[in-house]
C-alpha positions, 0 to 999 in steps of 0.5 A: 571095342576098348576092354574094360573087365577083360584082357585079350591077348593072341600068341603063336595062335592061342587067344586067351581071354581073362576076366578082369574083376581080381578085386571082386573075383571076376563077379560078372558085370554088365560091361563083360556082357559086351566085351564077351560077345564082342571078344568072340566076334574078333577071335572067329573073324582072326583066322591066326586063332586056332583056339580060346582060352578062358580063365580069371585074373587073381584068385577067382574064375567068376564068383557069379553076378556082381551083387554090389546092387543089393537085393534088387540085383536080380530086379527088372520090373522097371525095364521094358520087356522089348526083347532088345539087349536092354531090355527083357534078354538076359545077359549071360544067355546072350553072352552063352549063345555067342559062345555056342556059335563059335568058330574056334573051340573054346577051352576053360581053365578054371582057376578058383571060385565059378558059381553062377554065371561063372558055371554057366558060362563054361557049359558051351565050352568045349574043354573045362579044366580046373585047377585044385582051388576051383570051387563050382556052384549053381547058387540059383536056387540059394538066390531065389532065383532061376538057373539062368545062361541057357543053363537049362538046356547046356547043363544036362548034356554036358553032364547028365540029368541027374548029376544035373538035377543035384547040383541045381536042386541043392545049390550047394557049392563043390569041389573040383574033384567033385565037379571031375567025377561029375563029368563038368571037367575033364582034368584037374591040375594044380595052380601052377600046371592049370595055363600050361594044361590049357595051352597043351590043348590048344597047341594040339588043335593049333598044329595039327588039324584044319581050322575049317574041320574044326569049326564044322565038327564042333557045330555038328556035334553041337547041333546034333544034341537036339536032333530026334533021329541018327538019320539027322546026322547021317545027312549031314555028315554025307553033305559035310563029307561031299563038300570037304571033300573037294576042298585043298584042305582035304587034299591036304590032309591026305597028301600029308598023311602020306608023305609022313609029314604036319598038313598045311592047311591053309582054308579060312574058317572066317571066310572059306566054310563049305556050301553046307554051312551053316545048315540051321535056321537062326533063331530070334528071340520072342 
């Protein structure tokens, strides 16, 4: 796929993704949908890519939904409800779960306004971390709308149900202080120390640790948030430890740390994931 509203570009084991709208601050377009999913089929199938960055060329992040339609944006009642991509599926939901499924861990470096789509789509993120003029808001409610992106089950794990509920109840927009002290972001920088913040990140991940470690621990940390019982867990880290246990890169990783020096690990996450995965049934959409 050729990207329209999106740049792709791997360096040194880092991809970083930037939507591409400076004009509209990256508002969400229909192509992003595509090129998103597509753009995460390509960085779980490149095992050079230890890690993703997102961020948005120019002054905005992702000022949420193109509006450029007018009030009907939001408006489907001339679509079939087929549950097919063109039809009742909505496309940051889509676009989210593609994240959610992710091999590589994916970092947000949010460099000015993300509201709507352009919050939600942070919240199957594994880093977020805002620059000073990053602004936040799920507007939804201000829209006359619904949160949207799979929201409704991301937002209160990743930051509690109450600060959960405020935000969404209000639908006001905030700061990245705020969005700091609320647990949505785990640093915020200045402009300029904002890519370098992301890359310092990445580089950590990319040099020291097994891609198909990586990869296994982000899904069971993942997965484990809907489990009702710690037994849940219990079984799968004894599985996941029986078969990582055999493979070089344990091995590695031990020899390593014995001879005092960097592991070369060499399992590939694209091809190379242990009997245990994937341990959850896939779901359709009804």
């Amino acid at each position: 796929m050729s990207y329209e509203d999106i740049q792709y570009e791997v360096e040194d084991g880092i991809a970083t993704i930037t939507m591409n709208r400076p004009d509209k601050l990256n508002a969400f377009s229909k192509a992003m949908v595509e090129e998103l999913i597509d753009v995460i089929d390509k960085t779980d199938a490149d095992d050079n890519v230890r890690a993703v960055i997102f961020t948005g060329a120019g002054r905005g992040f992702c000022a949420g939904a193109d509006l450029s339609a007018g009030s009907k944006t939001f408006d489907k009642s001339d679509r079939k409800s087929t549950g097919t991509m063109d039809g009742l599926r909505d496309g940051g939901g889509r676009v989210t779960l593609r994240f959610y499924e992710s091999k590589k861990p994916l970092i947000a470096a949010v460099n000015g306004p993300a509201v709507g789509i352009g919050m939600t789509m942070q919240l199957p993120m594994d880093f977020r971390i805002a620059s000073t003029e990053a602004r936040f808001g799920m507007v939804f409610t201000r829209r006359g709308v619904v949160m949207e992106a799979c929201s409704s089950w991301f937002l209160p794990r990743v930051v509690g149900i109450n600060q959960a509920m405020e935000w969404v109840m209000t639908g006001r927009v905030f700061s990245a202080d705020e969005a700091l002290a609320g647990g949505l972001v785990s640093k915020v920088v200045a402009p300029d120390e904002l890519l370098p913040a992301a890359r310092a990140i990445a580089r950590e991940i990319a040099d020291n640790t097994s891609g198909v470690s990586v990869a296994m621990c982000r899904h069971m940390m993942w997965k484990m948030l809907g489990a009702d019982h710690p037994m849940e867990a219990h079984k799968l880290d004894s599985r996941g430890m029986r078969d990582m246990g055999q493979l070089p890169d344990a091995h590695e990783g031990i020899q390593s740390f014995l001879e005092k020096r960097p592991g070369n690990y060499t399992l590939k996450p694209s091809t190379e994931m242990p009997g245990v995965y994937p341990w959850w049934e896939e779901r359709e959409f009804e």
